[in-house]
N, C-alpha and C positions, 0 to 999 in steps of 0.2 A: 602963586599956587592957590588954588579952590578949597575953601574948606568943604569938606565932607562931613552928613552928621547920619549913621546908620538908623535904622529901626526893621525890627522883626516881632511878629505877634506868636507866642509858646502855642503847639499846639497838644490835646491831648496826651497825655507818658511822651510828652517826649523827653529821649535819653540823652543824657550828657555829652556823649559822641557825635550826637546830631544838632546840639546848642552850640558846640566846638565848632561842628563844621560850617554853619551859617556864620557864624562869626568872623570866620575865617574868611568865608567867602565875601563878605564885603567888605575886609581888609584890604584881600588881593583886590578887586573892583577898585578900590580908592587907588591904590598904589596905580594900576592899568590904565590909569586915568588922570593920573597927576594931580589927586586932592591929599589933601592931611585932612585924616579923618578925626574928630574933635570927641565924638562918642557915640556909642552903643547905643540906643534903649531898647528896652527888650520890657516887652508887656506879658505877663500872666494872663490865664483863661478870665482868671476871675477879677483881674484889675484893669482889664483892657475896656478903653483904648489910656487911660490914665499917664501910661509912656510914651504915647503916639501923640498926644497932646502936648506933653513936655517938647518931642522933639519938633513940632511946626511952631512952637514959640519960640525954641533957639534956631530953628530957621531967618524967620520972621524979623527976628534981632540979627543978622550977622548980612555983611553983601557976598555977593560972588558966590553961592550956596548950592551944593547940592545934597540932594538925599537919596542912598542908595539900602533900596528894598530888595528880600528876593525875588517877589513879584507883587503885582499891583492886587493882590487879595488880601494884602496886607493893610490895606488901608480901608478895607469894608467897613471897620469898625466904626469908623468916620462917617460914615455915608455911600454914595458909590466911588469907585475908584479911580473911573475912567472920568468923570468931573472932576474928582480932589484933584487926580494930577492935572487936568488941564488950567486948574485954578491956580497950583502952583507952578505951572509951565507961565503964568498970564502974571507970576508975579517973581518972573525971572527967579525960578526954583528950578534948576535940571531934577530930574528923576532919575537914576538910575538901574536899573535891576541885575542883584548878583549871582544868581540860575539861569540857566539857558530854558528857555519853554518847553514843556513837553509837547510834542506833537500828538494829540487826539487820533486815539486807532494805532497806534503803538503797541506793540507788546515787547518784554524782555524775554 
């Protein structure tokens, strides 16, 4: 089995019912996927990327690894996104993402 290790960046007011549900969502993602997910980190507006760091060094240290994000904006903090993940695609990191995309020109 894969270890799994989440990360999500807070966005402003966000409420507890929507920290619950990202949470959730890359529980179910790890479960959908047959990893054991190992932890959370969850970075503040004003501590970020502080937790985004922590978790590509328990990446970094473990084999067989992935990390599931809700989406890859989550890793701005870092630099761009579409490079980190391919850096960590380049050092056998799967990436995962646990929201489905919004389609641009959408309305509800």
């Amino acid at each position: 089995m894969r270890v799994a290790f989440g990360y999500f960046k807070k966005h402003f007011l966000m409420s507890d019912p929507e920290i619950a549900a990202r949470r959730r969502a890359i529980v179910d993602c790890a479960g959908a996927n047959d990893c054991a997910l190992v932890a959370i980190f969850i970075d503040e507006l004003e501590t970020a990327p502080e937790q985004l760091h922590k978790a590509l060094r328990a990446l970094m240290e473990a084999d067989d690894v992935v990390l599931i994000l809700p989406n890859l904006l989550h890793l701005a903090a870092a630099g761009n996104p579409l490079q980190l993940r391919q850096h960590l695609l380049a050092s056998h990191v799967e990436v995962l993402l646990s929201e489905v995309p919004k389609q641009a020109g959408r309305t509800c």
